[in-house]
C-alpha positions as CSV (number, residue, x, y, z in Angstrom):
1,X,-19.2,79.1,114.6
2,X,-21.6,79.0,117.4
3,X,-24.6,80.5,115.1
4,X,-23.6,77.0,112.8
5,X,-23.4,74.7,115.7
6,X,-26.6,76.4,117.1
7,X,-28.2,75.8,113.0
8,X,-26.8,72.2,113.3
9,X,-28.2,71.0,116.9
10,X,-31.6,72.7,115.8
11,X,-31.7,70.3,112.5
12,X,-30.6,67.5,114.7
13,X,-33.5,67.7,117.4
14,X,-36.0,68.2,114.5
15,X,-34.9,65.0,113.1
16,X,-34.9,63.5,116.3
17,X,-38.4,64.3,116.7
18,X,-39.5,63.3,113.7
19,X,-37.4,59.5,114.2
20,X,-34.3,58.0,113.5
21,X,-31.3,60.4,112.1
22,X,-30.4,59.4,108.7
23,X,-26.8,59.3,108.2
24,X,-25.5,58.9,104.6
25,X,-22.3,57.5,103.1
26,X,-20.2,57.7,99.9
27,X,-18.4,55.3,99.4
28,X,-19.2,51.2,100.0
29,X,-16.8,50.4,103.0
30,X,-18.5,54.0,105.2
31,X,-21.6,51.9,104.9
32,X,-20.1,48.9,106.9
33,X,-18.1,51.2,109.1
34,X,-21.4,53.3,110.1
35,X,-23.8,50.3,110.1
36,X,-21.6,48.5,112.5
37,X,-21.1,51.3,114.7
38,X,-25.0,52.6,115.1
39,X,-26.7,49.3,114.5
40,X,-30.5,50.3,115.2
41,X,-30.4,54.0,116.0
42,X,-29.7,55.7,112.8
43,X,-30.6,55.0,109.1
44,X,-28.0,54.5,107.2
45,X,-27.6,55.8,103.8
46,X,-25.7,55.3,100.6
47,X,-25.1,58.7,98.7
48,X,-25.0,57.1,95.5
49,X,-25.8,53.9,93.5
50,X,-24.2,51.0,94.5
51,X,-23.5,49.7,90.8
52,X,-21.1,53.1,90.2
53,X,-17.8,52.1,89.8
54,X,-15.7,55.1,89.7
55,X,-16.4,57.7,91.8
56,X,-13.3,59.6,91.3
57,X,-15.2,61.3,88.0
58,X,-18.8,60.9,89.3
59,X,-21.7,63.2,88.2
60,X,-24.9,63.8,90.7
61,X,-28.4,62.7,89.7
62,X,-31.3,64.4,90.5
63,X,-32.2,61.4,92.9
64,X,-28.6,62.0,94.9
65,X,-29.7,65.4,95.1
66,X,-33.1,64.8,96.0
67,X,-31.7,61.9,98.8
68,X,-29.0,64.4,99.9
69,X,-31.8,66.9,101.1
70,X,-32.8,64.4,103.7
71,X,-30.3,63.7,105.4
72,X,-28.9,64.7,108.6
73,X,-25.1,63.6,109.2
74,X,-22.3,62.7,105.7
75,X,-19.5,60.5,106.8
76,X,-17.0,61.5,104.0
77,X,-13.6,60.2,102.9
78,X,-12.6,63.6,102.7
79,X,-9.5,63.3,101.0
80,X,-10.1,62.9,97.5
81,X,-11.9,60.0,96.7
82,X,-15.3,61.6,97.3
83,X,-14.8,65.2,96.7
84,X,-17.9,65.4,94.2
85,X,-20.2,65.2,97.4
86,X,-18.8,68.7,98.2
87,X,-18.6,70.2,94.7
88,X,-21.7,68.7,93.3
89,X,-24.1,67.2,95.4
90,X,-24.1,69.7,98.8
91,X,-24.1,72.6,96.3
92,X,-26.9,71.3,94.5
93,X,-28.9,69.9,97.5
94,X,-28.2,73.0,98.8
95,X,-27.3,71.6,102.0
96,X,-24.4,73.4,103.0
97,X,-24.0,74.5,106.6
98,X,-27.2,72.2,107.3
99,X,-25.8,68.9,107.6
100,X,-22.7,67.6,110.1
101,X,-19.9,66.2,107.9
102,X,-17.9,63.4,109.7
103,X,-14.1,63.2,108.1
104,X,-12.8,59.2,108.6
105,X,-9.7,60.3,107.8
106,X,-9.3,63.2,110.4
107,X,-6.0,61.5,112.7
108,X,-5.2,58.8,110.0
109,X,-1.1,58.8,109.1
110,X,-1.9,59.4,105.4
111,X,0.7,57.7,102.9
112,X,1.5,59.4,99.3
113,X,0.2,58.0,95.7
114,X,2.7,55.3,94.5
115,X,3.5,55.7,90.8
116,X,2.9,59.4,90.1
117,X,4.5,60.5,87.2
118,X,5.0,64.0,88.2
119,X,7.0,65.3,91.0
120,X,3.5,66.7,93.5
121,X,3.1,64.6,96.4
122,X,-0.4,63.6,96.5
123,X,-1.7,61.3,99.2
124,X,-3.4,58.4,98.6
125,X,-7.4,58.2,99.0
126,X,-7.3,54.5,99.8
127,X,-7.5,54.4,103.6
128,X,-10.1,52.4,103.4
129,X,-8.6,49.5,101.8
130,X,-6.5,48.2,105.0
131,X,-7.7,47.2,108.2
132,X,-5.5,49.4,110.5
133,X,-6.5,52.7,108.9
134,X,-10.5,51.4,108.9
135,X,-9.7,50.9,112.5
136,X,-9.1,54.5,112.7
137,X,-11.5,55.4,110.7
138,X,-14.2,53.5,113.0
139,X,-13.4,55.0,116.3
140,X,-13.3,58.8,114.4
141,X,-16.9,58.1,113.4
142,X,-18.1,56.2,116.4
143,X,-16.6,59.2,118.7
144,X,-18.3,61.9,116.2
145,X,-21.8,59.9,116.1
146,X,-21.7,60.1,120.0
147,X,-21.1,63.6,120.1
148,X,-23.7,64.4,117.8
149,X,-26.1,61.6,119.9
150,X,-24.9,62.1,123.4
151,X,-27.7,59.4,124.6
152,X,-26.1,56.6,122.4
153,X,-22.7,57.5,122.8
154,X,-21.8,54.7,124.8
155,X,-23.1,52.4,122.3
156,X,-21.2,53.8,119.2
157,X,-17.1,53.2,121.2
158,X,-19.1,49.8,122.3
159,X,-20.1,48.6,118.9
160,X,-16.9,50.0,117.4
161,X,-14.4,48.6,119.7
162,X,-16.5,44.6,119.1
163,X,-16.1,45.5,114.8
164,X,-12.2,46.7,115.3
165,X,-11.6,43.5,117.4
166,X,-13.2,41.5,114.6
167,X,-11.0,43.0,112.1
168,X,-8.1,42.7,114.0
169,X,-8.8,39.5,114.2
170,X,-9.1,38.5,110.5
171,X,-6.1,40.2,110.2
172,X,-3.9,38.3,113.0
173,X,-5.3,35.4,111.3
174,X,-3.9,36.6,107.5
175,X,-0.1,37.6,109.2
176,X,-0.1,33.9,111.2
177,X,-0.7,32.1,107.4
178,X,2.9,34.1,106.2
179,X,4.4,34.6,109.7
180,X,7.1,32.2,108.8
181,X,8.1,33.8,105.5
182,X,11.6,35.7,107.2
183,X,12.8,38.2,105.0
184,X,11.0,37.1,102.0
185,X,11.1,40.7,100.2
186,X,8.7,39.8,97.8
187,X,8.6,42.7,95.1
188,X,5.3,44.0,93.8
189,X,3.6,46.0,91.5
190,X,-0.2,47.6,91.1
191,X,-2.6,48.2,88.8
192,X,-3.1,51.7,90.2
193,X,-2.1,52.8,93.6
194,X,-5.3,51.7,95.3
195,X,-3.4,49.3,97.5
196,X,-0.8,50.6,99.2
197,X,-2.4,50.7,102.8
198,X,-3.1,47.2,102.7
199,X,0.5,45.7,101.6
200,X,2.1,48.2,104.0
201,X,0.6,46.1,106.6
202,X,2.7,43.4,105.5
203,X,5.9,45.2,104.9
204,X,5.5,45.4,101.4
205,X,6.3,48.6,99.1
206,X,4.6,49.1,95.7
207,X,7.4,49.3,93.6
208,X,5.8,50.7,89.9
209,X,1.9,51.4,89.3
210,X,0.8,50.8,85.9
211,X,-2.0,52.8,85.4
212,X,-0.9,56.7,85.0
213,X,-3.6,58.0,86.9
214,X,-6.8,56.5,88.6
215,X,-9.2,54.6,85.9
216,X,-6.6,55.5,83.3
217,X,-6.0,53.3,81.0
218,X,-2.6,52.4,80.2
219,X,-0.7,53.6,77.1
220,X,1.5,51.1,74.5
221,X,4.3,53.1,76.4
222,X,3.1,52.7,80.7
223,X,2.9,49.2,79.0
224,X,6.3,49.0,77.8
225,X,7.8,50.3,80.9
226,X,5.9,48.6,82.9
227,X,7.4,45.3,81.4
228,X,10.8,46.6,81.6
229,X,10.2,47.3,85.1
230,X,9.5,44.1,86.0
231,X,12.1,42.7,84.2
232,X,14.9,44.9,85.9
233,X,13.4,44.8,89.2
234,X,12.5,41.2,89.2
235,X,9.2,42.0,90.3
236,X,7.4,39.6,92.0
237,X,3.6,39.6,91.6
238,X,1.8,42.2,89.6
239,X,-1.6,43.2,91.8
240,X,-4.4,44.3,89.3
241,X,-8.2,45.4,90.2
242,X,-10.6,42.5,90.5
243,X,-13.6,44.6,89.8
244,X,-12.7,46.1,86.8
245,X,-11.3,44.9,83.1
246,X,-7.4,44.4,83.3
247,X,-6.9,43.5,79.3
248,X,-2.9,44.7,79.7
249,X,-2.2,42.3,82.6
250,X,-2.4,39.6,80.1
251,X,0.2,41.2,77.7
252,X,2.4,41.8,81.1
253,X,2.7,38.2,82.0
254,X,3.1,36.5,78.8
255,X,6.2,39.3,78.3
256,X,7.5,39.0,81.7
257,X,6.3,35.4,83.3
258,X,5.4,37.5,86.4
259,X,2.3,36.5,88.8
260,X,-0.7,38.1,88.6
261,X,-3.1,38.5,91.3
262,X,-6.2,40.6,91.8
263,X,-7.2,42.6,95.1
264,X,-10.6,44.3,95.1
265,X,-11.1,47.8,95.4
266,X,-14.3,47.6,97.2
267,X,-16.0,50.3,95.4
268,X,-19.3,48.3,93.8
269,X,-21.8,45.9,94.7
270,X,-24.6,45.8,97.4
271,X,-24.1,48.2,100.6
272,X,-24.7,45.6,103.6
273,X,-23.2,45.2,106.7
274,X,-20.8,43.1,106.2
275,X,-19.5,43.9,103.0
276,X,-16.4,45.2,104.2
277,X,-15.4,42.3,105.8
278,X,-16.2,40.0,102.9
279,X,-14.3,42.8,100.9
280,X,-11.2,42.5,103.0
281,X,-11.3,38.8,103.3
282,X,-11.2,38.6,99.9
283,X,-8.1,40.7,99.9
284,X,-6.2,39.5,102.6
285,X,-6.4,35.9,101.3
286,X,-5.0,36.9,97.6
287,X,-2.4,38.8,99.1
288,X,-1.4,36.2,101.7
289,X,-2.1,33.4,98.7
290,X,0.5,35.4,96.9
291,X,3.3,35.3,99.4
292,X,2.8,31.6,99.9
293,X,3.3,31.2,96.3
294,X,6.7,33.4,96.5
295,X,7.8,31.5,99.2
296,X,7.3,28.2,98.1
297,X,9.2,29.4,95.3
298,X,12.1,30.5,96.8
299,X,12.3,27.3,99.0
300,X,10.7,28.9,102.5
């Protein structure tokens, strides 16, 4: 352990020598997280093509492997939505025990996939897609980015405690808009069980996924008892992915009448700064939009 820590802090001066560390990312919301947090001090990196939709099946290139060999620092997701940066791209870059891996997810209360259809408990990937568990996620890598840059570490907690404030506040703002909705129970259902991180946050339980597994596409028969789902359940709104083609949501509503809202999964598109936050404004307000709707419904 202390030959690899010796390895790592020799890599780390080198590139400190040679200018900024680059620190790369692999998935879209790590690249607002770390861009937040290290503002001008480190480079920061997307491991892949924005335009690539689903990672959960990705393939390296010869220019991630090429782009992997220069970097310094990987912030990872590190529990399953990014595990072909370990498999494929480190292997093949070679890089192993030669770059520092920062796992968001280390300290985050994990929550199991809605919807499986067998009986092992997996937990779900989508941390990202909330803003209390990003919150977490920020102050893991802000606190790991100082210890790895001991001189800046003052301003990583300061830049990440002015982003989690701004998210905080974007989301005090969504729970005011539906604060008065007491006890509305509104019942929903997902496309696939990207979302349940973010509806937690507003008391709400996924309660069937239609998709049988991630990217998926739904059989005549997840279609089938899907609708009768909905039916029994009386389920309220029907969340599908606003990124990617939904062609059964239309069959679902004209059977059951029920609503049917998108959420994004914030997995393509440019990597900027402040894509996140655009990402989870867009998010917040269909889901708040949603519960308005119920509620007007039911009189509140």
């Amino acid at each position: 352990m202390k030959k690899f820590l010796l390895l790592v802090s020799m890599i780390l001066m080198s590139a400190i020598s040679y200018g900024k560390l680059k620190v790369g990312v692999t998935l879209q919301p790590y690249y607002s997280f770390v861009a937040n947090i290290v503002g001008d001090k480190m480079e920061v990196v997307p491991a892949i093509r924005g335009d690539i939709y689903d990672v959960h099946n990705y393939k390296a290139r010869p220019e991630d492997i090429k782009k992997m060999a220069t970097l310094n620092i990987l912030v990872v997701n590190g529990i399953g939505h990014d595990e072909f940066i370990y498999e494929i791209v480190i292997r093949s870059a070679r890089m192993g025990g030669k770059i520092k891996i920062i796992n968001a997810n280390k300290g985050v209360s994990l929550m199991p996939v809605s919807g499986m259809r067998t009986k092992t408990r997996i937990m779900n990937p989508h941390s990202f897609i909330s803003i209390t568990s990003s919150i977490q996620q920020i102050y893991t890598i802000a606190r790991e980015l100082g210890q790895i840059d001991p001189a800046n570490k003052a301003y990583y907690n300061k830049n990440a405690q002015a982003y989690a404030q701004k998210l905080r506040n974007m989301k005090a703002a969504a729970i005011k808009k539906v604060n008065h909705l007491k006890n509305l129970n509104m019942k929903v259902a997902t496309s696939h069980a990207g979302y349940d991180y973010l509806l937690s946050e507003f008391g709400l339980r996924v309660r069937a996924v239609i998709e049988p597994a991630h990217g998926v596409e739904p059989s005549a028969s997840d279609i089938k008892a899907i609708i009768d789902i909905i039916k029994r359940d009386k389920i309220d709104v029907v969340f599908v992915d606003a990124q990617a083609p939904n062609k059964y949501s239309t069959t679902i509503q004209k059977a059951t009448g029920v609503r049917i809202r998108s959420l994004s999964h914030m997995s393509r598109g440019a990597y900027t700064k402040d894509s996140f936050e655009r990402f989870m404004k867009y998010n917040l307000d269909s889901l708040t939009n949603a519960m308005l709707d119920v509620g007007k419904a039911r009189g509140k």
